[in-house]
VMD Tcl script that builds the backbone (N, CA, C; Angstrom):
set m [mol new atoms 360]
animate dup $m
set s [atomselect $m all]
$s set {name element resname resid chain x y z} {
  {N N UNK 1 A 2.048 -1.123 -6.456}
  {CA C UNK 1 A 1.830 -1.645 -5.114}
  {C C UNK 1 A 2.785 -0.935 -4.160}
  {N N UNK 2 A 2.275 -0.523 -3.073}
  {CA C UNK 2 A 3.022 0.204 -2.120}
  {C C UNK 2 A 2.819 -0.567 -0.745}
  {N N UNK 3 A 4.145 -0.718 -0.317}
  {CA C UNK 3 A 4.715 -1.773 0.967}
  {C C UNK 3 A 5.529 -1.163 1.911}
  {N N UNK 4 A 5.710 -1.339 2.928}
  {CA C UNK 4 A 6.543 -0.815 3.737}
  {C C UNK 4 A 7.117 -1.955 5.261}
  {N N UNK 5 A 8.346 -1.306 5.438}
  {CA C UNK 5 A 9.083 -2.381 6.023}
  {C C UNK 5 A 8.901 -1.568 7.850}
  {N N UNK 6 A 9.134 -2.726 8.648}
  {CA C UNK 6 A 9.074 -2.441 10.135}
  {C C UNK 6 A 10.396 -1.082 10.643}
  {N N UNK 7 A 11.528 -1.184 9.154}
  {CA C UNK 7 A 12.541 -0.152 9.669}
  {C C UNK 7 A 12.247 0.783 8.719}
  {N N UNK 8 A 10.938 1.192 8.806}
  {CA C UNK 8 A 10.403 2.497 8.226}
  {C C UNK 8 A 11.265 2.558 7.305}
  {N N UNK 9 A 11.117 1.510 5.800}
  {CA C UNK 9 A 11.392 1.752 4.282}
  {C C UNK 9 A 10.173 1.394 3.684}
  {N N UNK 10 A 9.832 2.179 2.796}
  {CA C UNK 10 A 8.611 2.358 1.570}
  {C C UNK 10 A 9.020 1.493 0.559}
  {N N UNK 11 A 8.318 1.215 -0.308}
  {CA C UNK 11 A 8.519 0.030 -1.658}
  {C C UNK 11 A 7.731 0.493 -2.600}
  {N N UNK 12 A 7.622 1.009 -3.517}
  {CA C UNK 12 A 6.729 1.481 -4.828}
  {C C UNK 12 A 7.575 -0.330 -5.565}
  {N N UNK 13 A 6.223 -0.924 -6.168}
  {CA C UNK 13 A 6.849 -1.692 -7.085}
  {C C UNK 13 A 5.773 -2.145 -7.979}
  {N N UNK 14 A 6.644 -2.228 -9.143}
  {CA C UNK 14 A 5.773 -2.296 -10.327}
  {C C UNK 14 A 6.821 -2.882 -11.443}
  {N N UNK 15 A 5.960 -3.900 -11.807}
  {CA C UNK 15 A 6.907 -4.757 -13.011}
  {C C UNK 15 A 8.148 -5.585 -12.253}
  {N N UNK 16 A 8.104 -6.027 -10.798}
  {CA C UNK 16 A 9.381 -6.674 -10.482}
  {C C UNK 16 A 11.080 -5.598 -9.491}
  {N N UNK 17 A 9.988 -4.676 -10.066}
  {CA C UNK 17 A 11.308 -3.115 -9.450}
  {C C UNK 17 A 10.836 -2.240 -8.500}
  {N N UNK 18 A 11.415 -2.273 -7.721}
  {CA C UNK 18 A 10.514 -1.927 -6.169}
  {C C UNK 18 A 11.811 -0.528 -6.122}
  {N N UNK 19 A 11.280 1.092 -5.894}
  {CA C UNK 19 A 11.650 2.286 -5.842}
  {C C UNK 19 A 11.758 2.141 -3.799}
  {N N UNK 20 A 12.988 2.323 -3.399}
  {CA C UNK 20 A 12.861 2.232 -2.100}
  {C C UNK 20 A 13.325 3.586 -1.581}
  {N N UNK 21 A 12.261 3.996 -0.417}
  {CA C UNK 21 A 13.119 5.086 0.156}
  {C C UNK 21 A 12.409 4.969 1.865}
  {N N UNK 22 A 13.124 5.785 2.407}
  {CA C UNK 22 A 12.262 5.800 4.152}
  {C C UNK 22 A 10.689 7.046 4.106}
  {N N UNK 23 A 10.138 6.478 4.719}
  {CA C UNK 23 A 9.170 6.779 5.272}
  {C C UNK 23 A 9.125 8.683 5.387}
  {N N UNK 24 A 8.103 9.210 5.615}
  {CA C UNK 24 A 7.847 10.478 6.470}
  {C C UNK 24 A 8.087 10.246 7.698}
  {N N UNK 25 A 7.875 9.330 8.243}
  {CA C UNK 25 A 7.855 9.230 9.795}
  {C C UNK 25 A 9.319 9.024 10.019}
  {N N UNK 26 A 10.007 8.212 9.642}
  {CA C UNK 26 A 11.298 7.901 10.318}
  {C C UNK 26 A 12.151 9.368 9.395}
  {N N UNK 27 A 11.912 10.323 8.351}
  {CA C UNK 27 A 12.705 11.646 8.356}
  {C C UNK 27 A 11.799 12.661 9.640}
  {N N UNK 28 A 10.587 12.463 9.917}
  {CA C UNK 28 A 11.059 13.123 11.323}
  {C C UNK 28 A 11.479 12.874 11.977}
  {N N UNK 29 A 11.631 11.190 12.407}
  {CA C UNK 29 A 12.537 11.485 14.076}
  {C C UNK 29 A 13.800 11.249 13.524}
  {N N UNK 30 A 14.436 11.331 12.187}
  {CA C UNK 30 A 15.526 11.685 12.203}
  {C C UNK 30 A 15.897 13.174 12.122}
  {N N UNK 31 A 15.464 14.297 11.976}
  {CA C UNK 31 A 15.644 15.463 11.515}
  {C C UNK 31 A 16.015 15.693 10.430}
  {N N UNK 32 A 16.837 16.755 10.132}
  {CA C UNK 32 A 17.528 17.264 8.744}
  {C C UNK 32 A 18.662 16.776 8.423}
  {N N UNK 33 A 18.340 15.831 7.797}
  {CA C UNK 33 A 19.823 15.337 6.717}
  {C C UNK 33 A 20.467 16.352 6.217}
  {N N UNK 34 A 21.393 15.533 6.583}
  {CA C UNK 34 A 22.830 15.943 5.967}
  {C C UNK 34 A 23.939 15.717 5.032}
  {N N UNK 35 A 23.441 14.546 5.031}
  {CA C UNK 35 A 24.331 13.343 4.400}
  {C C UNK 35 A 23.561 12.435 4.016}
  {N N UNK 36 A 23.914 11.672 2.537}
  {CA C UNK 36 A 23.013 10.770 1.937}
  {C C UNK 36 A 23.769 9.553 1.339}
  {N N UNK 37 A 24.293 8.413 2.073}
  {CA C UNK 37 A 24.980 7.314 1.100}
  {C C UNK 37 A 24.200 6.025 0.381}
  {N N UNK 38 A 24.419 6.194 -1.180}
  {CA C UNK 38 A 23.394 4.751 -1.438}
  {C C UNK 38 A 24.450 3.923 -1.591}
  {N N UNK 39 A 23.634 2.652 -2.381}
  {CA C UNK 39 A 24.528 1.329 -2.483}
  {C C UNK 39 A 24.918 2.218 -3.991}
  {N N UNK 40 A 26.139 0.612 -4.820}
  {CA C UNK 40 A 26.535 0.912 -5.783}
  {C C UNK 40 A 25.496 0.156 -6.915}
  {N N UNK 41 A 25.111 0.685 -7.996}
  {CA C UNK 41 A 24.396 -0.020 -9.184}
  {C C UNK 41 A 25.159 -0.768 -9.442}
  {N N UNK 42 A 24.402 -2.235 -9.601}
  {CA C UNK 42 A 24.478 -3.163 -9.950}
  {C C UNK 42 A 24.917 -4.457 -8.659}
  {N N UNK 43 A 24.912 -3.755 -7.188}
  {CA C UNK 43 A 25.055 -4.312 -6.466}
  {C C UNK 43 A 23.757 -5.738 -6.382}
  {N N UNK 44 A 24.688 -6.491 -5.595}
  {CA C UNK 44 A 23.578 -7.623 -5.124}
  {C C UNK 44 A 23.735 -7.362 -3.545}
  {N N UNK 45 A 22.441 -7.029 -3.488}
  {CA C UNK 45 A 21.406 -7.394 -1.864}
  {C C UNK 45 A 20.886 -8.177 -1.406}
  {N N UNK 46 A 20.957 -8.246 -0.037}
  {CA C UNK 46 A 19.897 -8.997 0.557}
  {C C UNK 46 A 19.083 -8.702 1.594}
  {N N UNK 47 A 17.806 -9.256 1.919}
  {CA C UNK 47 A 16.932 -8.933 2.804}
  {C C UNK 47 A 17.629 -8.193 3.622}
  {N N UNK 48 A 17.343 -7.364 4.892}
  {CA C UNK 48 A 17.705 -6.846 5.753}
  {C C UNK 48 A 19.331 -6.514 5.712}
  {N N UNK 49 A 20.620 -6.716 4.282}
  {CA C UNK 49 A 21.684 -5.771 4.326}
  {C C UNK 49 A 21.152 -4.552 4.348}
  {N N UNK 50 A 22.826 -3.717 4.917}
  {CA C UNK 50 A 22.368 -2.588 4.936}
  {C C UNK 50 A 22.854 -1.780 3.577}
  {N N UNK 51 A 21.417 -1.129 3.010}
  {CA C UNK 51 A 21.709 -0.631 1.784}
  {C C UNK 51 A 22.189 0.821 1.400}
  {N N UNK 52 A 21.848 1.520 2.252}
  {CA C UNK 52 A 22.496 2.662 2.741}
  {C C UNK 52 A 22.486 3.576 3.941}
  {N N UNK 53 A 22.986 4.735 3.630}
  {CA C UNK 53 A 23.513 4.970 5.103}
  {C C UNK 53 A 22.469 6.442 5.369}
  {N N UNK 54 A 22.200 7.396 5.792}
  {CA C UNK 54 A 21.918 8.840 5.970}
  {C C UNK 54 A 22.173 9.510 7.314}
  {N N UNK 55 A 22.877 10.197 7.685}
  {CA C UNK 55 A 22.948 10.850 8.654}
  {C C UNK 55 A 22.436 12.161 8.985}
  {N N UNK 56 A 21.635 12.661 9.792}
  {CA C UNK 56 A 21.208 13.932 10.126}
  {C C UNK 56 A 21.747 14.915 11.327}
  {N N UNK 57 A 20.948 16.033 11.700}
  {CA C UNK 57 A 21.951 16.716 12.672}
  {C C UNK 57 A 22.029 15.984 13.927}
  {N N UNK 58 A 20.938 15.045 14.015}
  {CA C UNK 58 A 20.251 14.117 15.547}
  {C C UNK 58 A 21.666 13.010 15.734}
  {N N UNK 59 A 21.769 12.324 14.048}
  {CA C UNK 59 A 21.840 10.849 14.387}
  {C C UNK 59 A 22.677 10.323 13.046}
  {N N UNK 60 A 23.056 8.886 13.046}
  {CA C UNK 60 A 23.387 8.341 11.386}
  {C C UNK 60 A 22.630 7.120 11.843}
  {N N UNK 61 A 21.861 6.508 10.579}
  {CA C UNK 61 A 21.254 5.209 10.681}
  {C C UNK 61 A 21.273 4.913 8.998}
  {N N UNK 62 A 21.417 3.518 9.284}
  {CA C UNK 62 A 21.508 2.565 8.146}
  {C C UNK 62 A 19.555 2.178 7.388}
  {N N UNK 63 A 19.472 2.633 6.183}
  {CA C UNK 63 A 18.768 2.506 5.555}
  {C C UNK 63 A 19.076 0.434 4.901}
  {N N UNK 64 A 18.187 0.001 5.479}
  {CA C UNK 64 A 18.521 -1.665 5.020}
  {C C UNK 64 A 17.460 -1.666 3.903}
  {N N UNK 65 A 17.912 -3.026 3.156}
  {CA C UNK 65 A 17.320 -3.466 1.870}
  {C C UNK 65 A 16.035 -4.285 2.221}
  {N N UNK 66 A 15.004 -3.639 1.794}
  {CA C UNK 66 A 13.184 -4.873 2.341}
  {C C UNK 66 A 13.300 -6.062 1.590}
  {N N UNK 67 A 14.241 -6.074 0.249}
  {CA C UNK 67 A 14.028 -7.305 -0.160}
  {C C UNK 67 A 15.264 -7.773 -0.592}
  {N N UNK 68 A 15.748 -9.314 -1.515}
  {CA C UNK 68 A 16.460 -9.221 -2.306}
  {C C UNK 68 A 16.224 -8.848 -3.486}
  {N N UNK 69 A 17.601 -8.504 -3.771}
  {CA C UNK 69 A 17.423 -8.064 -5.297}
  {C C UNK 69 A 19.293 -7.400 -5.846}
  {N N UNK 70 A 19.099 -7.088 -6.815}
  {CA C UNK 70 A 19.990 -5.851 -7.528}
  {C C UNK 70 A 19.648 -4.365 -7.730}
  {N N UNK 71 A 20.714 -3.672 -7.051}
  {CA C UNK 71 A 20.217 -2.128 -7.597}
  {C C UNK 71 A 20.432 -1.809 -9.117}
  {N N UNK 72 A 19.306 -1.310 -9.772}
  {CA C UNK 72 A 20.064 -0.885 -10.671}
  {C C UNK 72 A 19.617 0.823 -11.136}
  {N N UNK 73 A 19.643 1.378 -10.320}
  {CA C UNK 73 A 19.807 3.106 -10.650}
  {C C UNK 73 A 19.355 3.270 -8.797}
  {N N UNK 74 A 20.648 4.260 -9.060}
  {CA C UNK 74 A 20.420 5.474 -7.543}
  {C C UNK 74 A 20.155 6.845 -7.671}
  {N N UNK 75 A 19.642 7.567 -6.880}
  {CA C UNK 75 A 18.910 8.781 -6.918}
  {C C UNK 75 A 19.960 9.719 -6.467}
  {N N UNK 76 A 20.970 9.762 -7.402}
  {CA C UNK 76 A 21.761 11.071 -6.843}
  {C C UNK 76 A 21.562 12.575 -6.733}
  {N N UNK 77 A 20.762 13.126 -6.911}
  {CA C UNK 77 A 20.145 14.268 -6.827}
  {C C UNK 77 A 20.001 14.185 -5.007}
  {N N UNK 78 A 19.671 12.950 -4.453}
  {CA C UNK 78 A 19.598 13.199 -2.669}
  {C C UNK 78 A 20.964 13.032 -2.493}
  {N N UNK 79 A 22.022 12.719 -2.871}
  {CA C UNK 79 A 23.545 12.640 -3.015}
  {C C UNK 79 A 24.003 14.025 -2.264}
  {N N UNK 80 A 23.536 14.705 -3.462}
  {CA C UNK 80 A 23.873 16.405 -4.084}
  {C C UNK 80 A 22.969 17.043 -3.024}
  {N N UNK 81 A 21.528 17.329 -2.264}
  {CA C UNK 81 A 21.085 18.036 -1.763}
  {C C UNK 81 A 20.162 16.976 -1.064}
  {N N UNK 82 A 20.579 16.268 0.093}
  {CA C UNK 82 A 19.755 15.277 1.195}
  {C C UNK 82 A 18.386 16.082 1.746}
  {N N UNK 83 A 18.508 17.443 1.924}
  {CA C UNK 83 A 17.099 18.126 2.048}
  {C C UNK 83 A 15.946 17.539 0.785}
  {N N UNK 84 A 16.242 17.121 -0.661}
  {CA C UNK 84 A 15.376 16.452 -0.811}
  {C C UNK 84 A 14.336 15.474 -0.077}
  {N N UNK 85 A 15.363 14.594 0.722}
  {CA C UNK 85 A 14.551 13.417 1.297}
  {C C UNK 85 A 13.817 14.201 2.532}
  {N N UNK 86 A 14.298 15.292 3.344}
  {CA C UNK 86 A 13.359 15.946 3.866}
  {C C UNK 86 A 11.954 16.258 3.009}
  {N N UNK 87 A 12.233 17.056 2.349}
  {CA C UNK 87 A 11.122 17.573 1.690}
  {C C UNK 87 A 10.102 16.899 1.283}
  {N N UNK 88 A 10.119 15.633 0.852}
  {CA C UNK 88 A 9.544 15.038 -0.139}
  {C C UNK 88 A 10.273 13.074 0.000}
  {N N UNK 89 A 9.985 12.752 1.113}
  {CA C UNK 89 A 10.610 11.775 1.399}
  {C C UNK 89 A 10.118 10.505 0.438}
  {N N UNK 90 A 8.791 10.214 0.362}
  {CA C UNK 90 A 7.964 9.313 -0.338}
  {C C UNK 90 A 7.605 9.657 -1.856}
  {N N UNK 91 A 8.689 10.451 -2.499}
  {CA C UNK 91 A 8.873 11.101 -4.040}
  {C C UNK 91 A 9.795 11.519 -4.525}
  {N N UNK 92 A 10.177 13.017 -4.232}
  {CA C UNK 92 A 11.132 13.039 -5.413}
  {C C UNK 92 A 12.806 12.640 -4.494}
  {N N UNK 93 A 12.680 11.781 -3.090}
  {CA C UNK 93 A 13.336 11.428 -2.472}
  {C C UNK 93 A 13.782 10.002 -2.181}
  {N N UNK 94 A 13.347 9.646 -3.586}
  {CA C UNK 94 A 13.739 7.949 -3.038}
  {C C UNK 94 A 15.059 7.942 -3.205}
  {N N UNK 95 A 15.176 6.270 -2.413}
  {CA C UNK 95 A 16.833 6.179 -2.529}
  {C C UNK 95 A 17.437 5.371 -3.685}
  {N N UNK 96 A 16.439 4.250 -4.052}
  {CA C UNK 96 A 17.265 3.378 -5.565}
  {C C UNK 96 A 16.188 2.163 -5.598}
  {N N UNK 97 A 16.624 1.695 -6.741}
  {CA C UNK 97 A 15.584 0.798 -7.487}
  {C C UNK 97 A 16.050 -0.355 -7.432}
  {N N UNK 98 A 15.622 -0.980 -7.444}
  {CA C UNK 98 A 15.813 -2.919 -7.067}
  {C C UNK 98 A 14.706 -3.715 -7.933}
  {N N UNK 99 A 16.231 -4.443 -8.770}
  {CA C UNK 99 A 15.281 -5.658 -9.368}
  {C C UNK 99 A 15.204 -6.754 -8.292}
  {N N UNK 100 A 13.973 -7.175 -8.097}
  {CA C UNK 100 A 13.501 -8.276 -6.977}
  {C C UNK 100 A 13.894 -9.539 -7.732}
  {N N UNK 101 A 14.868 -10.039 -6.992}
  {CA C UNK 101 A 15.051 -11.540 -7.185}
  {C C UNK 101 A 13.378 -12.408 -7.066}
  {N N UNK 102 A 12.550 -12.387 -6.013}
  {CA C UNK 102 A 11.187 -12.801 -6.317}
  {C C UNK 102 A 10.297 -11.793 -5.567}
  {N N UNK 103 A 9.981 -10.973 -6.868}
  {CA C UNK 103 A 8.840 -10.346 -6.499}
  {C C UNK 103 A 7.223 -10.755 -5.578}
  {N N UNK 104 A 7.448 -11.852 -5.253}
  {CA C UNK 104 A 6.011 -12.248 -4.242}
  {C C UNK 104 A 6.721 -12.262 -3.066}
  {N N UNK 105 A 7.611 -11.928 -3.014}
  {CA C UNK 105 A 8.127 -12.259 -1.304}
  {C C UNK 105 A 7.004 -10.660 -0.897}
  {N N UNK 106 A 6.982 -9.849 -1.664}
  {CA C UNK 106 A 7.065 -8.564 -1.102}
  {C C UNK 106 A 5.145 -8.672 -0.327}
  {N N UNK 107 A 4.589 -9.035 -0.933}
  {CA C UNK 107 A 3.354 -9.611 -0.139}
  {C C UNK 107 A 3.460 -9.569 1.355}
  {N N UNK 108 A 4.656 -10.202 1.886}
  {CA C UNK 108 A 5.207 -10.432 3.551}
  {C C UNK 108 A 4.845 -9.292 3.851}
  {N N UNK 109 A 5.218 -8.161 3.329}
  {CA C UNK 109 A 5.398 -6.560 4.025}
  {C C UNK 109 A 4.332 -6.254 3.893}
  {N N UNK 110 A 3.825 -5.097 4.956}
  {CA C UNK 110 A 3.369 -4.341 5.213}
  {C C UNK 110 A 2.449 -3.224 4.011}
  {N N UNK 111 A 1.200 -3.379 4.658}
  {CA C UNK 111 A 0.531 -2.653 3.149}
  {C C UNK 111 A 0.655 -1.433 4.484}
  {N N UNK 112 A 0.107 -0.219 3.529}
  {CA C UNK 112 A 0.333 1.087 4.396}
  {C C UNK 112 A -0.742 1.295 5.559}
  {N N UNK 113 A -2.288 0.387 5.604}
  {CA C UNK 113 A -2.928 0.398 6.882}
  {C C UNK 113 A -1.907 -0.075 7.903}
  {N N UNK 114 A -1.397 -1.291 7.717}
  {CA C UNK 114 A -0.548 -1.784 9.094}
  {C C UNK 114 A 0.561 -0.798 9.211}
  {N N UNK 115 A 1.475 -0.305 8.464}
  {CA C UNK 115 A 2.552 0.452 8.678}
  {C C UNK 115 A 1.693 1.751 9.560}
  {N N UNK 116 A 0.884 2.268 9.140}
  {CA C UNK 116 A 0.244 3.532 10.669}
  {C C UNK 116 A 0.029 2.997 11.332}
  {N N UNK 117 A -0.687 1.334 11.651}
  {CA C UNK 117 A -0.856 1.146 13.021}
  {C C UNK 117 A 0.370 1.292 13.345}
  {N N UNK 118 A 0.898 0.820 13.054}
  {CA C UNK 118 A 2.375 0.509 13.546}
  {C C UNK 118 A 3.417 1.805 14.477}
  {N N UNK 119 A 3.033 2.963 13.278}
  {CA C UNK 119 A 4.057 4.221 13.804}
  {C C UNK 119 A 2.787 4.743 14.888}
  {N N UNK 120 A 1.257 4.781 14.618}
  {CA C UNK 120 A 0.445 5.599 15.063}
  {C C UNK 120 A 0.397 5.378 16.526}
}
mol reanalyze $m
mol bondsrecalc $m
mol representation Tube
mol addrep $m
């Protein structure tokens, strides 16, 4: 199931573990990253904390959490080379995995027709 949040974050989730990263749309109007901070594994989140950070040549903005949950694995490879999340923002650019404290909240969000109305 694929979801997406109003601050342009994506949700792949399957089995309770939702893969989060931002959008195509919000890495263009941020430009080219530069910088990539996630949370720590095994952190506890909540709705709308902020889960990490990315800064580009434009701007820095806080990547927030769509749901609760726990991280438990981060994508350090965008750590090491943030042009990943350019490249390939909605793949080999996510930011970390979250066990959902209750996976039906995620229903609330955004299936990907409303998220284009939304940016379109």
């Amino acid at each position: 199931m694929l979801k997406y949040t109003e601050d342009h974050e994506w949700l792949s989730i399957a089995d309770g573990v939702a893969t989060v990263g931002i959008t195509s749309h919000a890495v263009e109007q941020l430009g080219d990253l530069v910088f990539v901070d996630l949370p720590q594994v095994g952190a506890a989140l909540a709705r709308n904390d902020s889960a990490a950070t990315v800064e580009s040549v434009k701007a820095a903005s806080d990547v927030y959490c769509p749901l609760d949950g726990e991280v438990l694995e981060v994508n350090e490879a965008i750590v090491n080379d943030p042009a990943i999340v350019n490249a390939d923002p909605q793949g080999a650019g996510w930011f970390y995995k979250l066990k959902l404290a209750n996976p039906a909240e995620a229903e609330a969000l955004m299936d990907e027709a409303a998220y284009l109305a939304l940016v379109g």
